[in-house]
C-alpha positions, -999 to 999 in steps of 0.1 A, spaced: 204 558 -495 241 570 -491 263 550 -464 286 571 -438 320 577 -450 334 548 -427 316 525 -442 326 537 -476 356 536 -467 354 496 -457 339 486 -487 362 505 -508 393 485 -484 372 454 -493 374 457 -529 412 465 -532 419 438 -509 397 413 -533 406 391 -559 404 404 -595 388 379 -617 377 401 -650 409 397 -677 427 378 -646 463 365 -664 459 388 -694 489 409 -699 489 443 -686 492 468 -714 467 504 -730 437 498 -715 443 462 -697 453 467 -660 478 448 -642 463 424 -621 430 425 -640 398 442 -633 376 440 -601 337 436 -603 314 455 -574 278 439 -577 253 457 -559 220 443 -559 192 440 -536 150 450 -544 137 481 -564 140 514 -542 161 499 -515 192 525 -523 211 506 -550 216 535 -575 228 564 -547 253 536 -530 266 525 -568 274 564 -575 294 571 -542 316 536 -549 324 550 -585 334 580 -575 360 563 -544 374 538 -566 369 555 -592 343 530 -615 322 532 -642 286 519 -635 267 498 -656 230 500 -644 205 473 -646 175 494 -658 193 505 -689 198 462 -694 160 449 -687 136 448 -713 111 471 -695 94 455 -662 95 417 -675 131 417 -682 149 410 -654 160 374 -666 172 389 -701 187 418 -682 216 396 -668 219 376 -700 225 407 -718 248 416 -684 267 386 -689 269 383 -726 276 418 -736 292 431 -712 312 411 -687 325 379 -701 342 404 -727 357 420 -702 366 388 -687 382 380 -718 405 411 -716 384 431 -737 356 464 -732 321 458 -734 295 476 -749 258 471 -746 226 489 -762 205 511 -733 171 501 -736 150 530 -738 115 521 -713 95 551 -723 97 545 -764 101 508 -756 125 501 -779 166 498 -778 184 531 -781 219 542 -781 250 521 -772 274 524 -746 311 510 -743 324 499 -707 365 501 -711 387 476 -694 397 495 -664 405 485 -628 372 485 -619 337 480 -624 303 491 -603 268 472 -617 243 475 -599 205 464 -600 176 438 -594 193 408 -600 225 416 -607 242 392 -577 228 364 -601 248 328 -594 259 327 -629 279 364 -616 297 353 -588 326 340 -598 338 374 -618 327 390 -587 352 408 -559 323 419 -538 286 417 -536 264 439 -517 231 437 -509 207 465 -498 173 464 -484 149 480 -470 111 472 -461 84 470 -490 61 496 -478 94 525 -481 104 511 -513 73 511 -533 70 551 -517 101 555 -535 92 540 -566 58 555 -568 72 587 -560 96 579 -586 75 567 -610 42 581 -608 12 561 -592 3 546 -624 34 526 -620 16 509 -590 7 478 -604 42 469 -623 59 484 -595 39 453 -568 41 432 -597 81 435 -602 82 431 -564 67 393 -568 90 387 -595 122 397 -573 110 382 -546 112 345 -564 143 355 -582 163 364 -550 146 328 -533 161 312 -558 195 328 -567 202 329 -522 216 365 -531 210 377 -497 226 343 -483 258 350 -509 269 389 -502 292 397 -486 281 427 -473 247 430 -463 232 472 -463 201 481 -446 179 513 -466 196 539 -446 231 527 -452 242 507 -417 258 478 -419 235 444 -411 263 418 -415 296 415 -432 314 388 -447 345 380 -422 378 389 -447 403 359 -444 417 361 -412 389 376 -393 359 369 -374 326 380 -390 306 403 -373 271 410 -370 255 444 -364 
């Protein structure tokens, strides 16, 4: 799912314009922007578009992104996923200092090799839980992308093989609960559909919000 250049070009407005709250009062210096370091949280279900959106934000900022799927502890680790998210890598960075985290490898099922996320002026993560409450105040912008059930378990099947079937519908309970209870969808600020149009966004301060 890639959005229209306009509407690339609004999120990427959005983010500048946003507070930075990662390393916010550290002194600027190698490696520590002035001003700190803004967090982009995209999250929304499996196969709704997250991964595509995440790569065309790193490349306009520029960003690094720090996927989900290399955090979760295969298809039960959604809940360890953003502890590892949290722990490893942002409230380092929120500190002032790079994160590093281990990529979990799903096909040997075991951890594999490690990965350093710098201090920089920005930062893309993006995956299944990922807007999680205990996020949202190192956060400059959450989006949310969806898209209806039946096209996003085509996507992951197609992805995945159809073996994947029953973990994919089981995963898609899980989220289901996890985004009920979190209010994601209630908390973005911008709010995607699977082909990239806008469904709501946030009013900026100042403005009205609008509705699509």
């Amino acid at each position: 799912m890639s959005v229209s250049s306009a509407v690339l070009a609004d999120l990427v407005a959005r983010v500048h314009d946003g507070a930075a709250h990662l390393g916010r009062g550290r002194p600027a210096g190698p490696g520590v922007p002035a001003g700190g370091s803004r967090l982009v949280v995209v999250d929304g279900p499996a196969g709704s578009g997250k991964t595509t959106l995440a790569a065309q934000l790193a490349t306009a900022l520029p960003a690094q992104v720090v996927h989900m799927d290399d955090l979760y502890e295969g298809w039960t680790g959604m809940a360890a996923g953003v502890d590892r998210l949290v722990e490893q890598v942002l409230a380092p960075l929120a500190a002032g200092r790079k994160g590093r985290y281990q990529r979990y490898d799903w096909t040997l099922g075991e951890y594999a090799e490690w990965h350093d996320v710098p201090f920089a002026p920005f930062l893309v993560v993006e995956g299944c839980g990922a807007g999680s409450r205990r996020v949202a105040g190192l956060t400059t912008l959450l989006v949310w992308v969806e898209a209806d059930d039946d096209v996003r378990l085509a996507r992951g099947l197609a992805r995945d093989g159809e073996a994947a079937r029953d973990p994919w519908i089981e995963w898609m309970a899980m989220e289901r609960e996890v985004y009920a209870a979190e209010g994601t969808v209630e908390r973005a600020d911008v709010v995607l559909d699977g082909l990239g149009e806008p469904v709501r966004w946030r009013a900026t301060p100042g403005a009205s919000a609008t509705e699509a």
